[in-house]
BALOBA-1460 file (C-alpha; in Angstrom, 3 decimals):
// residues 163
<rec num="1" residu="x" x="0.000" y="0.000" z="0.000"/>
<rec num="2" residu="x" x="0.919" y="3.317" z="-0.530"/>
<rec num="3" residu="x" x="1.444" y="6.019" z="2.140"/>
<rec num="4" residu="x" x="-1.525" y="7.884" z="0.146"/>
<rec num="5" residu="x" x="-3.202" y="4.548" z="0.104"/>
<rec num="6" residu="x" x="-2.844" y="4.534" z="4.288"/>
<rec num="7" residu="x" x="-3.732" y="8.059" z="4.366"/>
<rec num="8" residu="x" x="-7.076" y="8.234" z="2.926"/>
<rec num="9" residu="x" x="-7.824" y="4.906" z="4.616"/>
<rec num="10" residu="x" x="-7.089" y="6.691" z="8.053"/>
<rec num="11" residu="x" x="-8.935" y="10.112" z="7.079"/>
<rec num="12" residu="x" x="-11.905" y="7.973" z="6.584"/>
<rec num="13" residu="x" x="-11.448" y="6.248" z="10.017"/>
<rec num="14" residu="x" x="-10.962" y="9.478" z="11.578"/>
<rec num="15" residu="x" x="-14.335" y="10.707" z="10.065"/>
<rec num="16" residu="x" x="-16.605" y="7.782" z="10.507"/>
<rec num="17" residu="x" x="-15.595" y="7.310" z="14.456"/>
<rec num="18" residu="x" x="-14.177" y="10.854" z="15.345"/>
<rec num="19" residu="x" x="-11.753" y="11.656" z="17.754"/>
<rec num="20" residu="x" x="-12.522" y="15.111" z="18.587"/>
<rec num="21" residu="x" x="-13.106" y="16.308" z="22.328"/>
<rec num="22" residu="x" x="-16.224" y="17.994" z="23.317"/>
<rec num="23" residu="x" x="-15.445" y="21.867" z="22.708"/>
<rec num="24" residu="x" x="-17.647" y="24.682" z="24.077"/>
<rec num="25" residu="x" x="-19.128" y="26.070" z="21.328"/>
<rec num="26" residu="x" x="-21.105" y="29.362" z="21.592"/>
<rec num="27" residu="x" x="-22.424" y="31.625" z="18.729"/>
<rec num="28" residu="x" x="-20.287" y="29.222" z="15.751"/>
<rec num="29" residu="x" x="-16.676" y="30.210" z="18.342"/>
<rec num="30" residu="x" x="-15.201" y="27.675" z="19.750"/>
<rec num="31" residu="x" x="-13.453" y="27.833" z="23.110"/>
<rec num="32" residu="x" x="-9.834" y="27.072" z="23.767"/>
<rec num="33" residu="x" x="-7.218" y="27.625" z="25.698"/>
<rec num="34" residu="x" x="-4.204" y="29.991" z="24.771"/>
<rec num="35" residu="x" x="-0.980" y="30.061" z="25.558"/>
<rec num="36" residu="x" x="-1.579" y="31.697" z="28.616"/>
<rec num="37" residu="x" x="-4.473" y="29.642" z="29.678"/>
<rec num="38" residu="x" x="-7.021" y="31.519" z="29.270"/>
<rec num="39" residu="x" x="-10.261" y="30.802" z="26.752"/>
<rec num="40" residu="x" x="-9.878" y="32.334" z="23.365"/>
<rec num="41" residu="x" x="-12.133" y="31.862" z="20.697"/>
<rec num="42" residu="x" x="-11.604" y="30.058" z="17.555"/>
<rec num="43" residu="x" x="-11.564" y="33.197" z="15.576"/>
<rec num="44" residu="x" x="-8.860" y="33.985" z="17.692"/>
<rec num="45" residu="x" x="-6.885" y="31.442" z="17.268"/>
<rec num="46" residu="x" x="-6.806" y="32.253" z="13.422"/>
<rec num="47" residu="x" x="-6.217" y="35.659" z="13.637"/>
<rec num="48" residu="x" x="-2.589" y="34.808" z="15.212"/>
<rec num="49" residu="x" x="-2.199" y="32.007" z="12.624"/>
<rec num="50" residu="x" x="-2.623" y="33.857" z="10.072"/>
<rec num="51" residu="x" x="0.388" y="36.530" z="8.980"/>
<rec num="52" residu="x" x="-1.233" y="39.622" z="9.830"/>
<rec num="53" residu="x" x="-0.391" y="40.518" z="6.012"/>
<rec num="54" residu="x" x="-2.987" y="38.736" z="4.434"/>
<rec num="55" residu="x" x="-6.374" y="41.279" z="5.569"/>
<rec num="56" residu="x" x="-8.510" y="39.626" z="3.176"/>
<rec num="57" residu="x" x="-9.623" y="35.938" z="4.190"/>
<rec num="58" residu="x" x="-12.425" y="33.801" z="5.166"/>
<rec num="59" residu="x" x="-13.620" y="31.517" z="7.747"/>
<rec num="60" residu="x" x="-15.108" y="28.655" z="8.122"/>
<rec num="61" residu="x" x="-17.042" y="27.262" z="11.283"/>
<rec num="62" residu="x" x="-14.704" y="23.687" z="11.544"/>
<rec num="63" residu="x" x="-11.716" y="25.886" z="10.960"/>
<rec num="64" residu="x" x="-10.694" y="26.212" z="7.550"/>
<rec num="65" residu="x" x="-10.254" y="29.634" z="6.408"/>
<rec num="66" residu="x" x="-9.031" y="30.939" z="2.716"/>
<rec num="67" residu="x" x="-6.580" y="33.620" z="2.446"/>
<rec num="68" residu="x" x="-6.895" y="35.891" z="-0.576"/>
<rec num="69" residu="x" x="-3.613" y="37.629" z="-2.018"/>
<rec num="70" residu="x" x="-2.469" y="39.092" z="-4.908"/>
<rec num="71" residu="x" x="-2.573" y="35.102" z="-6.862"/>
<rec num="72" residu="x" x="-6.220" y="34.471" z="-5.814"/>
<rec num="73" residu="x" x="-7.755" y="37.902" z="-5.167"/>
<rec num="74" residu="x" x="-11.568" y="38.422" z="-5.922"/>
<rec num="75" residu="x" x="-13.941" y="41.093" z="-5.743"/>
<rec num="76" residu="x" x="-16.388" y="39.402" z="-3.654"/>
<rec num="77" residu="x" x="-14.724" y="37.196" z="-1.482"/>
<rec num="78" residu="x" x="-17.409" y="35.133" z="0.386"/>
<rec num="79" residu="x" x="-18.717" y="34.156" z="-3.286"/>
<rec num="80" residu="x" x="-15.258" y="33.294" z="-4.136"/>
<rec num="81" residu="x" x="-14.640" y="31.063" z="-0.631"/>
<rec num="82" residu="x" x="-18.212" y="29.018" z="-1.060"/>
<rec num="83" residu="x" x="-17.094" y="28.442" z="-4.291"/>
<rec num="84" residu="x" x="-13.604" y="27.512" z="-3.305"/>
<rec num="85" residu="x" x="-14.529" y="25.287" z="-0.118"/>
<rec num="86" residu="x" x="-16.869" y="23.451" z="-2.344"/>
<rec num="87" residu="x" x="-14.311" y="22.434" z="-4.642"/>
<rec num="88" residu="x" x="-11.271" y="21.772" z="-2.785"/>
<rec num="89" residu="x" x="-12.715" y="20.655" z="0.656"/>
<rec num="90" residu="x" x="-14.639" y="17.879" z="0.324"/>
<rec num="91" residu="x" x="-11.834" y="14.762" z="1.005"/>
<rec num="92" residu="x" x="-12.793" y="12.429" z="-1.695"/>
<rec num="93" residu="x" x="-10.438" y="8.690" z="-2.037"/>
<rec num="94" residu="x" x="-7.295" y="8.781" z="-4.169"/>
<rec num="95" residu="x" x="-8.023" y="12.239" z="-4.669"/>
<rec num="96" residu="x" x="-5.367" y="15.109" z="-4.557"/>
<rec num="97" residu="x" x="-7.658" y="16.688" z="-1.045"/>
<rec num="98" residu="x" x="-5.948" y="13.788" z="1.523"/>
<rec num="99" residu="x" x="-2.171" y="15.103" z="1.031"/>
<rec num="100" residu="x" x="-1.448" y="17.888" z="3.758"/>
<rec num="101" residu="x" x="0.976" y="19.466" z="5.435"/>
<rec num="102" residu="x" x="1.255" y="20.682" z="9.079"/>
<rec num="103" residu="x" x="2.651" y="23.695" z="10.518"/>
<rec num="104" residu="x" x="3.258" y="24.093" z="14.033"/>
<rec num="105" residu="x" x="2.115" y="27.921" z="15.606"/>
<rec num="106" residu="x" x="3.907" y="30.119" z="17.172"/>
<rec num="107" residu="x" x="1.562" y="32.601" z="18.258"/>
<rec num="108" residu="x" x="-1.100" y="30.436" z="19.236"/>
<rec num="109" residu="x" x="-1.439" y="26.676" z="20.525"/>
<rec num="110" residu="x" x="-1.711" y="24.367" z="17.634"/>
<rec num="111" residu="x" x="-1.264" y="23.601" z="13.971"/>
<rec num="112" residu="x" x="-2.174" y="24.754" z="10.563"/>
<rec num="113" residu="x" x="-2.701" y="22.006" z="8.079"/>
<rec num="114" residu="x" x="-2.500" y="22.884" z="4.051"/>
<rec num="115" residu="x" x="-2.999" y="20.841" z="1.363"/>
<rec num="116" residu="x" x="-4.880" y="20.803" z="-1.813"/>
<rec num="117" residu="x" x="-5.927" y="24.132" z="-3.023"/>
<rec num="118" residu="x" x="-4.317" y="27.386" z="-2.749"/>
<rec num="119" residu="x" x="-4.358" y="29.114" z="0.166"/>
<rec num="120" residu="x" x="-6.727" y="27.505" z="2.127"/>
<rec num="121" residu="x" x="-6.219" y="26.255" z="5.717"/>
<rec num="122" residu="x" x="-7.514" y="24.872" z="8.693"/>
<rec num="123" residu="x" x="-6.455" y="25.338" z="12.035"/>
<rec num="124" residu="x" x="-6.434" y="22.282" z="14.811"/>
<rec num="125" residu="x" x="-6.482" y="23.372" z="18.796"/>
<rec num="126" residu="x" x="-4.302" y="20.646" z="20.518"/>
<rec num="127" residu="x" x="-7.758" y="20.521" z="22.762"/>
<rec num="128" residu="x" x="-9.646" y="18.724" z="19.923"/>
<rec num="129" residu="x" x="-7.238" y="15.663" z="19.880"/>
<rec num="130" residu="x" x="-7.541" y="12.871" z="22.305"/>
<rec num="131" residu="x" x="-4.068" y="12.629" z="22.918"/>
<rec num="132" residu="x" x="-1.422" y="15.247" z="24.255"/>
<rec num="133" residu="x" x="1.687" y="14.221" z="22.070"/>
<rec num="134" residu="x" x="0.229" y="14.218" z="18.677"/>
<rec num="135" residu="x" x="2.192" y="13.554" z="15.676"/>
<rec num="136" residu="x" x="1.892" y="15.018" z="11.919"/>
<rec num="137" residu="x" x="-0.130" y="12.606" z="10.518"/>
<rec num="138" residu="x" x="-3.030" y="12.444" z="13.583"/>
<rec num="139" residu="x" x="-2.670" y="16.500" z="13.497"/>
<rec num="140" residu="x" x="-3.152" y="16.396" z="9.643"/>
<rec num="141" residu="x" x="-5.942" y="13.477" z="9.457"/>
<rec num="142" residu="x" x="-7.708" y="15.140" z="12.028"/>
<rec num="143" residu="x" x="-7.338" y="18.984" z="10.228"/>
<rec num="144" residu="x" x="-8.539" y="16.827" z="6.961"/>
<rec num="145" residu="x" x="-11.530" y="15.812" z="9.010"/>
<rec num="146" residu="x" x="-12.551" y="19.332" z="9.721"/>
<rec num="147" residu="x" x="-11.818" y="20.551" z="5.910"/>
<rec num="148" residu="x" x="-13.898" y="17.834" z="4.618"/>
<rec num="149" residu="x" x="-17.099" y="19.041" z="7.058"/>
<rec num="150" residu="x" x="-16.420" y="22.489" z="6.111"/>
<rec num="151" residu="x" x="-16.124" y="21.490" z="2.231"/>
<rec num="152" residu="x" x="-19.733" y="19.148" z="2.517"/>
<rec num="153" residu="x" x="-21.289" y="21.912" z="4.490"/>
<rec num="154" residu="x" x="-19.770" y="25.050" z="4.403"/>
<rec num="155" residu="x" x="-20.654" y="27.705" z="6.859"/>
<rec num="156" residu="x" x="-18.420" y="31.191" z="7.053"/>
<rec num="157" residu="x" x="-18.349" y="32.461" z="10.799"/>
<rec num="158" residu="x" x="-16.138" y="35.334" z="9.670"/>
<rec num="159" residu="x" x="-15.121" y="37.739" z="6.869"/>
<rec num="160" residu="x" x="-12.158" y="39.643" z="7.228"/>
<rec num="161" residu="x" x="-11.571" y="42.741" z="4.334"/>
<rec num="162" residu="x" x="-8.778" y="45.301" z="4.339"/>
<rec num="163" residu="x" x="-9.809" y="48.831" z="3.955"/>
């Protein structure tokens, strides 16, 4: 078997039996702790992912946000993120959408996982794993997970335009 072989096998594990933590969720925000131990929304959380010179991006409600720069700007950019989300979310076998990559935060507790499509993200809270020495490819599965919901039924929580 392949590693992508062993990869999609495990995303679909992941999604069929879940391994997320219960998460206080109010108003589409979901509560986690920061560096500092204190609760800090998921919205949060982004904003310090994110390099504070992107302005224009997108959020998702399971965490995956697109980030629009000079190579995918757009007029309208919630249009533009439904249309993206749709296309590149959704985790389908064999498929290009279970390769990622995971980048550990500095600013914020967690991970950033990337893969298929440009620019697009989603963030994973070490609080949504069941274990507390995760490696990449739990981190990455589990960040799949969450692009995959947000892909099948996508739901912005947050715009974010320069001025």
């Amino acid at each position: 078997m392949t590693f992508r072989t062993i990869n999609l096998i495990l995303v679909a594990c992941l999604i069929s039996i879940g391994c997320k933590k219960d998460i206080e969720q109010t108003e589409n925000t979901l509560k986690m702790e920061s560096p500092d131990n204190t609760s800090i929304s998921l919205l949060d959380n982004v904003k310090l992912a994110i390099n504070p010179t992107f302005e224009d991006w997108v959020l998702f409600e399971n965490g995956t946000y697109i980030i629009f720069d000079e190579t995918n700007s757009a007029e309208n950019i919630e249009a533009e993120a439904l249309k993206l989300i749709k296309e590149f979310g959704p985790v389908s076998a064999g498929g290009p959408a279970g390769d990622f990559n995971v980048i550990s935060l500095n600013k914020t507790k967690g991970w950033v996982v990337s893969g298929h499509g440009y620019g697009m993200y989603t963030y994973v809270h070490p609080d949504e794993l069941d274990t507390d020495l995760p490696n990449d490819v739990v981190i990455g599965l589990f960040g799949r997970s969450k692009r995959d919901k947000d892909g099948n039924n996508p739901k912005i929580i947050h715009i974010n335009r320069s001025n």
